[in-house]
DSSP file (Angstrom, degrees, kcal/mol; ACC not computed):
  #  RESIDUE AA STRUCTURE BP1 BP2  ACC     N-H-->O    O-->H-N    N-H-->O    O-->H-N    TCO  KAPPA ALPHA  PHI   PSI    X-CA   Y-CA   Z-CA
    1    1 A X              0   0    0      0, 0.0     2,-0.1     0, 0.0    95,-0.1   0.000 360.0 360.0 360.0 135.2  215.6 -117.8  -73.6
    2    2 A X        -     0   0    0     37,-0.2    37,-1.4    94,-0.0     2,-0.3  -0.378 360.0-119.7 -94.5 163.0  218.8 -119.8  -74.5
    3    3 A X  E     -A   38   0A   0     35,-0.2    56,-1.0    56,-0.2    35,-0.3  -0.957  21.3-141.6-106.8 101.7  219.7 -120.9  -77.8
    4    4 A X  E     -AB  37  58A   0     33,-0.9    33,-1.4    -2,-0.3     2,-0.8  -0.222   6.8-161.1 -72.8 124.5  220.2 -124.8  -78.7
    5    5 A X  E     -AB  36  57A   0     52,-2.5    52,-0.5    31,-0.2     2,-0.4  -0.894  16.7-171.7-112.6 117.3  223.0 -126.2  -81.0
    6    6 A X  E     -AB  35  56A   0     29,-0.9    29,-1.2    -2,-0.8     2,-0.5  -0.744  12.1-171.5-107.6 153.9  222.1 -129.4  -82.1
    7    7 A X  E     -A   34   0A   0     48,-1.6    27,-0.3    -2,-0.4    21,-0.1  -0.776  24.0-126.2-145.7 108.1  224.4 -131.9  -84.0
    8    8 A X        +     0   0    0     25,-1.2    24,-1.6    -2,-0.5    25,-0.3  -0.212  30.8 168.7 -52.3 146.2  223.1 -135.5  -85.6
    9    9 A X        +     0   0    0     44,-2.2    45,-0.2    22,-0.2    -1,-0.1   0.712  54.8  76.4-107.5 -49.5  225.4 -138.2  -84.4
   10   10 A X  S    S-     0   0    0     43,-1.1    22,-0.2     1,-0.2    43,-0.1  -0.082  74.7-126.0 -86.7 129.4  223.2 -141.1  -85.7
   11   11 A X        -     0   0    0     20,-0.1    -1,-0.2     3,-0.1    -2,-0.1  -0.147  20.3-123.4 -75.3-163.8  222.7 -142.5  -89.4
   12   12 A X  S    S+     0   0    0     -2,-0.1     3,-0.4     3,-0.0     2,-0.2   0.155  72.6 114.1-126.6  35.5  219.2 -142.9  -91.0
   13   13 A X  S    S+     0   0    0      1,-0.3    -2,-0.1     0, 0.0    -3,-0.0  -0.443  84.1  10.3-101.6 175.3  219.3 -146.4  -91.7
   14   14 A X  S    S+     0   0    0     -2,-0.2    -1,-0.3     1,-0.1     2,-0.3   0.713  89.8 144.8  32.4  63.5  216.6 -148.5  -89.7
   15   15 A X        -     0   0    0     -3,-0.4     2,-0.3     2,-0.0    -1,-0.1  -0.846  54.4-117.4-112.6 138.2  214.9 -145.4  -88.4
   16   16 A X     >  -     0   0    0     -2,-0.3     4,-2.9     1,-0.1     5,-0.4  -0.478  35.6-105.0 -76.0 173.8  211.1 -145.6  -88.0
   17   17 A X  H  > S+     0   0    0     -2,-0.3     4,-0.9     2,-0.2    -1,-0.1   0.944 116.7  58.1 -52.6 -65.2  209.5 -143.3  -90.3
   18   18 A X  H  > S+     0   0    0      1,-0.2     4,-4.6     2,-0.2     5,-0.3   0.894 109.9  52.9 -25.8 -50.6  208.5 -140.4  -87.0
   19   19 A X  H  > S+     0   0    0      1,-0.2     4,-2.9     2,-0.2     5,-0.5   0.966 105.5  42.9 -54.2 -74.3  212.0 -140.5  -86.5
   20   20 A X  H  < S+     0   0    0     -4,-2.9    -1,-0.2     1,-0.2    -2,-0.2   0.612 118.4  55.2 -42.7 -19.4  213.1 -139.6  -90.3
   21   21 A X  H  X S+     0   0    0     -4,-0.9     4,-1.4    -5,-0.4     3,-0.3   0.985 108.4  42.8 -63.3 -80.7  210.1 -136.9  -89.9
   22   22 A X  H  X S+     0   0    0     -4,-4.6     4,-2.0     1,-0.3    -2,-0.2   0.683 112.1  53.0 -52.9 -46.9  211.4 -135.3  -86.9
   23   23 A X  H  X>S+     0   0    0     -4,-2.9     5,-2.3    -5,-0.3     4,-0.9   0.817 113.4  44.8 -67.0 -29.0  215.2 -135.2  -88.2
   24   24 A X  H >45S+     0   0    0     -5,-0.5     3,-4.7    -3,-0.3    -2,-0.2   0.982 107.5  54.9 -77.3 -60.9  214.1 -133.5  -91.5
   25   25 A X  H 3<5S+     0   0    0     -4,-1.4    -2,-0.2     1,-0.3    -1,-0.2   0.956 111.8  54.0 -26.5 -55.8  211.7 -130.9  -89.4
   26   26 A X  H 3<5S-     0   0    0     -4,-2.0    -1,-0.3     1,-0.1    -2,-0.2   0.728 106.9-133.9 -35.5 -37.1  215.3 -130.6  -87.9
   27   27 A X  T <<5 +     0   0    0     -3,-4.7     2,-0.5    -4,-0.9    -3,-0.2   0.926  69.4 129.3  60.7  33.8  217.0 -129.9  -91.1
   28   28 A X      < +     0   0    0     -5,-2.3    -1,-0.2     1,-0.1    -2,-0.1  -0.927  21.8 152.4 -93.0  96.7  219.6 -132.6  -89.7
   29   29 A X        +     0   0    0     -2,-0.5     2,-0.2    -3,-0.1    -1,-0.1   0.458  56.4  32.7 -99.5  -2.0  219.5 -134.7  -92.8
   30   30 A X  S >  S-     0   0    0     -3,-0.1     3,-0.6    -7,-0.1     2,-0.6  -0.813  94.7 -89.8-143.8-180.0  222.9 -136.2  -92.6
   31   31 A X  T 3  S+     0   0    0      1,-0.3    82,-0.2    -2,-0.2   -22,-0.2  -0.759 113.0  30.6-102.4 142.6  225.2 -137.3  -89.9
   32   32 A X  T 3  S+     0   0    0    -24,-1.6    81,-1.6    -2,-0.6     2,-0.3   0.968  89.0 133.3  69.0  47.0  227.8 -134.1  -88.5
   33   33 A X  E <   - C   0 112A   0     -3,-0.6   -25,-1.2   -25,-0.3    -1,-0.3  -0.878  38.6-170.2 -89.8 142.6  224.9 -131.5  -89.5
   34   34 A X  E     -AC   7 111A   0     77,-1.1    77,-0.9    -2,-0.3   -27,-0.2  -0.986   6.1-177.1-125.6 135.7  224.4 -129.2  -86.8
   35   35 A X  E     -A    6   0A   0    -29,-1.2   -29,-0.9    -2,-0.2     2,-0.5  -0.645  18.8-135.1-129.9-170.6  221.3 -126.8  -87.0
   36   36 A X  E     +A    5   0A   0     73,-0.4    62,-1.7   -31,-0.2     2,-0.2  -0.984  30.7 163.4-135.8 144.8  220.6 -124.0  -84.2
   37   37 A X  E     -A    4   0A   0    -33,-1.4   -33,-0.9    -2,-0.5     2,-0.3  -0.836  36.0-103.6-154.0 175.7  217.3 -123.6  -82.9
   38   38 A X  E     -A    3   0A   0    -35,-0.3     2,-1.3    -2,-0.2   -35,-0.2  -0.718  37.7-107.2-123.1 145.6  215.6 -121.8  -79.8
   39   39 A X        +     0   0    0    -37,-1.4     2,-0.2    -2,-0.3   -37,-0.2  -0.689  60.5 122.9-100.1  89.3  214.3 -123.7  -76.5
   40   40 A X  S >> S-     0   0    0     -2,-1.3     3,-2.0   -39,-0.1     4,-1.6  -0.885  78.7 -72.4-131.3 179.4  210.6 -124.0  -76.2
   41   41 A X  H 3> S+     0   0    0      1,-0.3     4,-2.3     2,-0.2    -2,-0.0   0.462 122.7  45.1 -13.5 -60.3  207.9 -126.3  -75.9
   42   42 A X  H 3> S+     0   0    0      2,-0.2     4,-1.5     3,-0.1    -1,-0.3   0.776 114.0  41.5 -57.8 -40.9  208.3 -127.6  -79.7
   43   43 A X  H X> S+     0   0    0     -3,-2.0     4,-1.4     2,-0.2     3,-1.4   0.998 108.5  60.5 -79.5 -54.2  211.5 -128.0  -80.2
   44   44 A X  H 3X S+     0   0    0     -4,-1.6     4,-2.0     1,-0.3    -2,-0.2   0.842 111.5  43.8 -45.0 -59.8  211.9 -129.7  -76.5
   45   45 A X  H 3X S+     0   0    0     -4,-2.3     4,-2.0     1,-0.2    -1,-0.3   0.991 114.0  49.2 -64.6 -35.4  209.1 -132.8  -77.9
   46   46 A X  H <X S+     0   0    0     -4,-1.5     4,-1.1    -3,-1.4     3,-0.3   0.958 115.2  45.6 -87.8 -16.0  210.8 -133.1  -81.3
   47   47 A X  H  X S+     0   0    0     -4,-1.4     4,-0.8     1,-0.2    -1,-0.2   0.874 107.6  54.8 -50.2 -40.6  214.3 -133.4  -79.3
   48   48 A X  H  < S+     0   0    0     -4,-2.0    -1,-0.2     2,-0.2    -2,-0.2   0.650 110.6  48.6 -66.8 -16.3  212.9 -135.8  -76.9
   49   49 A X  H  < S+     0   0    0     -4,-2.0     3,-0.3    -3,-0.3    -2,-0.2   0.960 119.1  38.9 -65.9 -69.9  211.9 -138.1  -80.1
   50   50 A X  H >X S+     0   0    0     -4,-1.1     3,-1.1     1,-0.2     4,-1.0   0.255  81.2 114.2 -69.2 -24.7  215.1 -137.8  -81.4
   51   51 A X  T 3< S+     0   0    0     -4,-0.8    82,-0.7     1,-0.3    -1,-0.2   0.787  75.8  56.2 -15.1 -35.3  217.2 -138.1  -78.2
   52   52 A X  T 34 S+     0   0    0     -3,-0.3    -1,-0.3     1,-0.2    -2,-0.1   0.046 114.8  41.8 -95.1  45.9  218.8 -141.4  -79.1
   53   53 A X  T <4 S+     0   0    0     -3,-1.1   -44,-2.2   -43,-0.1   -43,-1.1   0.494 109.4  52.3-157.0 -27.2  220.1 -139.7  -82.3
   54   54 A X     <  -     0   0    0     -4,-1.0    79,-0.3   -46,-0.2     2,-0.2  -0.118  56.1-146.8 -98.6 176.0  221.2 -136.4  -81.3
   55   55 A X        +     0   0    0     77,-0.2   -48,-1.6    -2,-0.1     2,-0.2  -0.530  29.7 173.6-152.2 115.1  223.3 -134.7  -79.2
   56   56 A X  E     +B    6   0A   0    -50,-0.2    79,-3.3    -2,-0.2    80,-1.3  -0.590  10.0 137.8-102.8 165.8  222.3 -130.9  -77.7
   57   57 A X  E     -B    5   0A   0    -52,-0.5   -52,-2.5    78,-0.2     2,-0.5  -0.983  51.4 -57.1 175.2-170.6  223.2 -128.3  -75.5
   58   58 A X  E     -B    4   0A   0     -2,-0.3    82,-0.2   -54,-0.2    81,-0.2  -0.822  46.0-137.6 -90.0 110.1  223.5 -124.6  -75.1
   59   59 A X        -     0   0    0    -56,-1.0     2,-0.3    -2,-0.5   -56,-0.2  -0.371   8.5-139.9 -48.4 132.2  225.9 -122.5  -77.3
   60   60 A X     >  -     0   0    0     -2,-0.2     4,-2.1    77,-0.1     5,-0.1  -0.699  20.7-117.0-100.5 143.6  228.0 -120.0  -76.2
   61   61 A X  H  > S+     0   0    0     -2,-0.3     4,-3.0     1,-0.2    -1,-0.1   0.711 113.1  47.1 -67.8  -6.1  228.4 -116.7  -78.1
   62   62 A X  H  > S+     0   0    0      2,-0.2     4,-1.9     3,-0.2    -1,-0.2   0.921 112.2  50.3 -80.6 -56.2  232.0 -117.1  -78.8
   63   63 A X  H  4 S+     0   0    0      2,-0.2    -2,-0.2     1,-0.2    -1,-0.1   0.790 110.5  54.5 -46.0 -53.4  231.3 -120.4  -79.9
   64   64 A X  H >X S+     0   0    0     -4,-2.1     4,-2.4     1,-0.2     3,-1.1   0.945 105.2  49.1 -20.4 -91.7  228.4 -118.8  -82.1
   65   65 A X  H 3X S+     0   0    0     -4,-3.0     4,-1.7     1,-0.3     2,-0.3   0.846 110.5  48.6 -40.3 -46.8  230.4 -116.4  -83.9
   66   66 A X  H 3< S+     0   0    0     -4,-1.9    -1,-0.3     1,-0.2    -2,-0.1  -0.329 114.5  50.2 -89.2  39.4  233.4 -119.1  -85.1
   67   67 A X  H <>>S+     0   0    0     -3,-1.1     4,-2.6    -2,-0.3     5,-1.2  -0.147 111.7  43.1-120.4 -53.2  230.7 -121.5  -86.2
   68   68 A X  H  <5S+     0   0    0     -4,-2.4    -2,-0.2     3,-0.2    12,-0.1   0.742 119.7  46.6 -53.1 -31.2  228.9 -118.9  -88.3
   69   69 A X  T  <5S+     0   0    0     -4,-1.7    11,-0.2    -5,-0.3    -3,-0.2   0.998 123.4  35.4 -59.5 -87.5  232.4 -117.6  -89.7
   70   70 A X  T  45S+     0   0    0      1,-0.1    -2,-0.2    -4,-0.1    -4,-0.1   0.594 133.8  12.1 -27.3 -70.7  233.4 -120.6  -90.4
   71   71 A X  T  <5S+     0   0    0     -4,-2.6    41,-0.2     2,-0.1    -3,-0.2   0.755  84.6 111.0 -69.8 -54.4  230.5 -122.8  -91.5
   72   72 A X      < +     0   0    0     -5,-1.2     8,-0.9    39,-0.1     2,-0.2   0.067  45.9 176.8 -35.6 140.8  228.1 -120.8  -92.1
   73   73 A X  E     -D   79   0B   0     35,-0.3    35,-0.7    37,-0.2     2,-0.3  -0.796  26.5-139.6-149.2 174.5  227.5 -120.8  -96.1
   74   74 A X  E >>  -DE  78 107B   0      4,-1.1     4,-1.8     1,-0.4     3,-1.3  -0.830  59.4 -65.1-139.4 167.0  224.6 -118.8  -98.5
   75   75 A X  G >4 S+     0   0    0     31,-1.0     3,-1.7     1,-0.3    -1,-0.4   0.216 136.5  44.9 -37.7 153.5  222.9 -121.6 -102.1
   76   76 A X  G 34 S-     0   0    0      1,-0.2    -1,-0.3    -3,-0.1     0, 0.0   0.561 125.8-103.6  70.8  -7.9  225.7 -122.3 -104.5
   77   77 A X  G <4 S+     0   0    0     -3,-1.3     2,-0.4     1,-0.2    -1,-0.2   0.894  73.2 147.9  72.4  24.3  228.1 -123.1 -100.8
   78   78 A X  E <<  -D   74   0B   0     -4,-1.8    -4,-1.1    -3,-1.7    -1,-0.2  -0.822  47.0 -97.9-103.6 152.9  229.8 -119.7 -101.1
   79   79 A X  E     -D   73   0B   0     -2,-0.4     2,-0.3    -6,-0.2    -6,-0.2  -0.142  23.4-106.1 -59.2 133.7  230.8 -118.1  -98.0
   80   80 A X        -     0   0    0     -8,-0.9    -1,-0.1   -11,-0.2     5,-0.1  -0.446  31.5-135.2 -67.4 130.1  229.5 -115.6  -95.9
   81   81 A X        -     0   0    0     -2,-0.3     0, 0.0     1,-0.1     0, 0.0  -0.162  37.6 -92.9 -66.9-169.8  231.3 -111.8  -95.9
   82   82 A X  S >> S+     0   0    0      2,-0.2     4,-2.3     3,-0.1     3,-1.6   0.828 124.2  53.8 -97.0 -80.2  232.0 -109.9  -92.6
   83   83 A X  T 34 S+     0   0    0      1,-0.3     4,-0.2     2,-0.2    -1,-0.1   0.890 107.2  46.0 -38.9 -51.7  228.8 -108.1  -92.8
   84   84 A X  T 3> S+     0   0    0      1,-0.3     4,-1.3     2,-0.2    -1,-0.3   0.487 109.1  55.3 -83.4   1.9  226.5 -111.1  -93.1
   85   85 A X  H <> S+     0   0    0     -3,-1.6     4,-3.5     2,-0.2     5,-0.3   0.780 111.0  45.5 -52.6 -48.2  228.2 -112.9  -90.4
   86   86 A X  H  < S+     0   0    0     -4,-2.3     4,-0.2     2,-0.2    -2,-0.2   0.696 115.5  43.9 -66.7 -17.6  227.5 -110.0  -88.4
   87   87 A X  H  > S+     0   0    0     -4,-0.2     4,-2.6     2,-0.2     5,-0.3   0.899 116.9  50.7-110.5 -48.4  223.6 -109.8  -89.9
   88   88 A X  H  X S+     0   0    0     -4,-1.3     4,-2.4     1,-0.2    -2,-0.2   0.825 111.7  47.7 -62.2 -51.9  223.3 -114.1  -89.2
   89   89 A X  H  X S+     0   0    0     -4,-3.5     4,-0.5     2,-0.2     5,-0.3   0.722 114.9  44.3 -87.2 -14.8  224.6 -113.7  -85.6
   90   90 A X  H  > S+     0   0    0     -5,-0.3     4,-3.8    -4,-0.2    -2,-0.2   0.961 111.2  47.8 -62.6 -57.5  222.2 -110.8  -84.7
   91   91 A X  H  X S+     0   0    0     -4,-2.6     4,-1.4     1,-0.2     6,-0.5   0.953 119.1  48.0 -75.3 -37.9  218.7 -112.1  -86.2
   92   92 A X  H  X S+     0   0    0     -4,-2.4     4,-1.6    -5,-0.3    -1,-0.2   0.906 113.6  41.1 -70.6  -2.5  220.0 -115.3  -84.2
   93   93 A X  H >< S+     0   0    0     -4,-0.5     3,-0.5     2,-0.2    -2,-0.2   0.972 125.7  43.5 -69.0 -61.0  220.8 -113.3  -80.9
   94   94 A X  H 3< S+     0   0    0     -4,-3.8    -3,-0.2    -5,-0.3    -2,-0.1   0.900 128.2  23.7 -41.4 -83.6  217.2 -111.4  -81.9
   95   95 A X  H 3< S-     0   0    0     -4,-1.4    -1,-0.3     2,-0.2    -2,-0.2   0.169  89.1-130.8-104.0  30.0  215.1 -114.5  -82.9
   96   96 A X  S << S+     0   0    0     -4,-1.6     2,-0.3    -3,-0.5   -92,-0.2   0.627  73.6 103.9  90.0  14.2  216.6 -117.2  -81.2
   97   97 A X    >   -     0   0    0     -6,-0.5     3,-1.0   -60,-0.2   -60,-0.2  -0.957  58.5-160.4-145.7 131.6  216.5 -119.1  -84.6
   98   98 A X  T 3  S+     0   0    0    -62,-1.7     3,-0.3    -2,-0.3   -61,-0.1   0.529  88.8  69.0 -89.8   3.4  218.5 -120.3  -87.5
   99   99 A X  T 3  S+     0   0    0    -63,-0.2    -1,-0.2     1,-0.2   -62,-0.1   0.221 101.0  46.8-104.7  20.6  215.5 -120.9  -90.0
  100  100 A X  S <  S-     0   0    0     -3,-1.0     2,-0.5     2,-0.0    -1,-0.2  -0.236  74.1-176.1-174.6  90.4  214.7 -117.1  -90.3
  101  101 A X        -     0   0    0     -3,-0.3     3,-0.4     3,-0.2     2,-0.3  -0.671  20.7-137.0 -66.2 107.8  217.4 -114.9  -91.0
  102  102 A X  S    S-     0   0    0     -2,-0.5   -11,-0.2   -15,-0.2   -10,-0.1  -0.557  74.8  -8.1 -71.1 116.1  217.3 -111.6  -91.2
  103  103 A X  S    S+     0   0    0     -2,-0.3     2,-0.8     1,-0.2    -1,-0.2   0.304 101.6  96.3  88.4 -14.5  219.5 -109.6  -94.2
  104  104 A X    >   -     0   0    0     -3,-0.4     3,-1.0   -17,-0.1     2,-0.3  -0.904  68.1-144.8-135.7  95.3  221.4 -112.5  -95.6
  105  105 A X  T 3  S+     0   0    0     -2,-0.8   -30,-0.0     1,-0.2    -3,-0.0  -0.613  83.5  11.1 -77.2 155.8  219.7 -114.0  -98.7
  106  106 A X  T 3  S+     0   0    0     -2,-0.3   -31,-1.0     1,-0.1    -1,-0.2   0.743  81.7 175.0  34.3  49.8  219.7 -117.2  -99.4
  107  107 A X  B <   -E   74   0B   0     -3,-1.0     2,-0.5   -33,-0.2   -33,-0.2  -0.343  26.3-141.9 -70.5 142.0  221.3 -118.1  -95.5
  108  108 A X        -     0   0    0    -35,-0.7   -35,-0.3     2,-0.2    -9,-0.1  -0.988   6.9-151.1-107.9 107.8  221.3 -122.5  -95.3
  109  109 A X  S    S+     0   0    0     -2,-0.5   -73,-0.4   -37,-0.1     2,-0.3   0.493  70.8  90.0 -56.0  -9.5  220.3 -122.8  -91.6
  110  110 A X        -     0   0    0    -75,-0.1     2,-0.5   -39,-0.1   -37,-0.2  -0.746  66.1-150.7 -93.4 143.2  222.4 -126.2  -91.6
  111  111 A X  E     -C   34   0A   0    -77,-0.9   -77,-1.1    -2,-0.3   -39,-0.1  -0.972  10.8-142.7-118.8  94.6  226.2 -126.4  -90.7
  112  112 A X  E     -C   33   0A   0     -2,-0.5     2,-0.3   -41,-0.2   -79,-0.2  -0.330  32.1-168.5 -57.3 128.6  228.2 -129.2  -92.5
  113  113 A X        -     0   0    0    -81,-1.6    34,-0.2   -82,-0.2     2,-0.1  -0.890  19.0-116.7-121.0 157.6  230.7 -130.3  -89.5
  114  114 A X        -     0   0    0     32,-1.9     2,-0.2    -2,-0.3    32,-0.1  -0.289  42.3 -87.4 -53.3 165.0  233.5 -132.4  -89.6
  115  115 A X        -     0   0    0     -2,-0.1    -1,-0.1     1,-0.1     3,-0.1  -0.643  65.4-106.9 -68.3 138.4  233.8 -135.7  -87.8
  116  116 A X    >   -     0   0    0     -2,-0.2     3,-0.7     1,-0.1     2,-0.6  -0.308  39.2 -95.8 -83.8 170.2  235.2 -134.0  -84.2
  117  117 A X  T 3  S+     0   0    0      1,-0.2    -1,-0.1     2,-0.1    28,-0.1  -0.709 108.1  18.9 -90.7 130.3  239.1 -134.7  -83.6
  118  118 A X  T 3  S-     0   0    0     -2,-0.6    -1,-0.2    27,-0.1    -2,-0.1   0.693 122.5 -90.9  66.9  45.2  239.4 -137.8  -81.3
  119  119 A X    <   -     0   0    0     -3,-0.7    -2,-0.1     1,-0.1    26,-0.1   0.361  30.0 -85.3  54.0-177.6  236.4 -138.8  -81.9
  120  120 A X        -     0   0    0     -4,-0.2    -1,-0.1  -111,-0.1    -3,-0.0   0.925  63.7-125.8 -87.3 -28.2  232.5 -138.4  -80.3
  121  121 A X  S    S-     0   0    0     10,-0.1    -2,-0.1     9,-0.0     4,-0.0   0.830  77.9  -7.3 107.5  38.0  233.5 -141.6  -77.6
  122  122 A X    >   -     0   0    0      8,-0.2     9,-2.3     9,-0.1     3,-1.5   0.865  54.6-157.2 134.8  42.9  230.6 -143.6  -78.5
  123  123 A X  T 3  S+     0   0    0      1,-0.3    -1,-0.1     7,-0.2  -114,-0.1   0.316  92.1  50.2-104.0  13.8  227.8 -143.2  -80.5
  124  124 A X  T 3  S+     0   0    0      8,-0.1     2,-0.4     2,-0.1    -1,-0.3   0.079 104.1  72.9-116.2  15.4  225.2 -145.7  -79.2
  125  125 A X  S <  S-     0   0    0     -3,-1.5     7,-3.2     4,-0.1     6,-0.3  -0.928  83.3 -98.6-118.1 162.7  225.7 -144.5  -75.2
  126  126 A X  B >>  -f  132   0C   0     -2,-0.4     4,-2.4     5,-0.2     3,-0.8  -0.403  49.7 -76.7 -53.7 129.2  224.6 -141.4  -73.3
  127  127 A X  T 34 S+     0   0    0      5,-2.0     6,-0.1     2,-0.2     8,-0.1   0.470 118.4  52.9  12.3-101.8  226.7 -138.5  -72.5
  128  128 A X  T 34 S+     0   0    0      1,-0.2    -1,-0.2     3,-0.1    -3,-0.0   0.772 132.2  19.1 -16.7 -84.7  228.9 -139.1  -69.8
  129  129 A X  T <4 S+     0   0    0     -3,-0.8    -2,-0.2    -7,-0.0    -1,-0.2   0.567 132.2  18.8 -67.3 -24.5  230.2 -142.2  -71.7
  130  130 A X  S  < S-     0   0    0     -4,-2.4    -8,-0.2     2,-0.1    -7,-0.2  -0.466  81.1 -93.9-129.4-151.4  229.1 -141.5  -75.1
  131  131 A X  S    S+     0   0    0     -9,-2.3    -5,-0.2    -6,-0.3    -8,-0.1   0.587  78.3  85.0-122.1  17.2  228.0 -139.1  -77.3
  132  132 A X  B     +f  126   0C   0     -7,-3.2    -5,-2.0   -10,-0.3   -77,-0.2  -0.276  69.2  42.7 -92.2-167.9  223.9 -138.8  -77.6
  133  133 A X  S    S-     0   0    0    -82,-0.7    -8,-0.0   -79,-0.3   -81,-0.0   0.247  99.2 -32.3  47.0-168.9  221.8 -136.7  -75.3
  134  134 A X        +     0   0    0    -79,-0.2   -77,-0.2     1,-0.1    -2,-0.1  -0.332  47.5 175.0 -78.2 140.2  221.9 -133.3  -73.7
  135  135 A X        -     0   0    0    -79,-3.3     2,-0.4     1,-0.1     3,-0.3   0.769  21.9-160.6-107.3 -35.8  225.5 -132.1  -73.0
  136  136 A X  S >  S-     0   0    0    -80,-1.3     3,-3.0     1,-0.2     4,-0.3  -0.693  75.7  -0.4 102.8-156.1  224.8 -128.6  -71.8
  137  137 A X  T >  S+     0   0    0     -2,-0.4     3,-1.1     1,-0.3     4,-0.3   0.668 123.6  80.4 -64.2  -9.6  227.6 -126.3  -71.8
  138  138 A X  T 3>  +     0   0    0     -3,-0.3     4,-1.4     1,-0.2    -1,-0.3   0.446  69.1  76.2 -22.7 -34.9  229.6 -129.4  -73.2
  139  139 A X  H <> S+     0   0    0     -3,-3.0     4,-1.7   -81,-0.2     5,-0.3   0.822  92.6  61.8 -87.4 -14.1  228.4 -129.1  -77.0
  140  140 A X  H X> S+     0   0    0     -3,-1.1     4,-1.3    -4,-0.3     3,-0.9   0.883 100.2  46.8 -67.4 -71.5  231.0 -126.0  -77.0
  141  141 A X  H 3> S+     0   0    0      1,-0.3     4,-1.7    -4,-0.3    -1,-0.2   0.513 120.2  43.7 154.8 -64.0  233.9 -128.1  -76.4
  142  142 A X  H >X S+     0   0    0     -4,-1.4     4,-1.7     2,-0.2     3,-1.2   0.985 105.6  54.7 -38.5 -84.8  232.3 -130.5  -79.2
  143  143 A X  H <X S+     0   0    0     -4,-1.7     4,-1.5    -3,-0.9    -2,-0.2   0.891 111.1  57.1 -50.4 -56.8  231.2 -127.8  -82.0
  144  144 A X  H 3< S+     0   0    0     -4,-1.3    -1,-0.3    -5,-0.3     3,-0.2   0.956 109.1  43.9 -31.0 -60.0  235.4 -126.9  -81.5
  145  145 A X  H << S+     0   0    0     -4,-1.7    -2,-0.3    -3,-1.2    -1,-0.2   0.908 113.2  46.9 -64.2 -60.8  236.4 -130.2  -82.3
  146  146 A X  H  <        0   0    0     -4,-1.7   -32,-1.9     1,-0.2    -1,-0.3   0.558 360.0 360.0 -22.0 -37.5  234.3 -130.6  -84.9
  147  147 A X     <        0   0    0     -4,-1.5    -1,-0.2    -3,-0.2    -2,-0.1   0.419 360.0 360.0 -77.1 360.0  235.2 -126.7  -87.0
């Protein structure tokens, strides 16, 4: 089962309501939040709401690790040690999810990003030309730019 990194593009102004739903289920509550979540059935409908708003793809573990190092944060915005990097990228290897962490109290399942360096290319088209929808092995390349 693959693991999804998703990253809001999109503000929350003029949103129907579903929408503003879906993004919170999401724990995307701001724009450059990135959350990580696991590909089934569930997540796949609240992505397809959220499609014009988003951007997703598959994470790579290299990718993984510098994003949890890096971003990754515990309440109060203090950093994660060596160990709990190590305990954050296991229970996600393990459960394929960033909303239930194994070892690491108080874990924020959310990842603050920068705006990426040369920008996303777009943020009201599709992939290829812009920056919403699925990129695929693409979002690494992104999630770089972004750290």
């Amino acid at each position: 089962m693959m693991v999804y990194a998703i990253v809001r593009i999109r503000g929350n102004v003029n949103k129907k309501h579903e929408i503003k739903d879906t993004m919170q289920m999401l724990r995307l509550t701001r724009t450059n939040h990135c959350t990580i979540v696991s590909q089934d059935a569930k997540v796949a409908g609240m992505i397809r709401k959220v499609k014009d708003f988003v951007t997703w793809g598959e994470i790579d573990d290299k990718t993984l690790e510098k994003l949890v190092k890096e971003r990754g944060r515990k309440a109060g915005d203090r950093k994660l040690s060596e160990e709990e990097v190590k305990a954050v990228i296991a229970s996600i290897k393990k459960n394929k999810d960033s909303n239930s962490i194994e070892g690491v109290k108080d874990f924020k399942p959310v990842f603050r990003m920068s705006p990426p360096r040369k920008g996303f290319g777009g943020s009201k088209t599709a992939y290829p030309k812009g920056a919403l929808g699925y990129r695929g092995e693409k979002i690494n390349e992104l999630l770089e730019r972004m750290m």
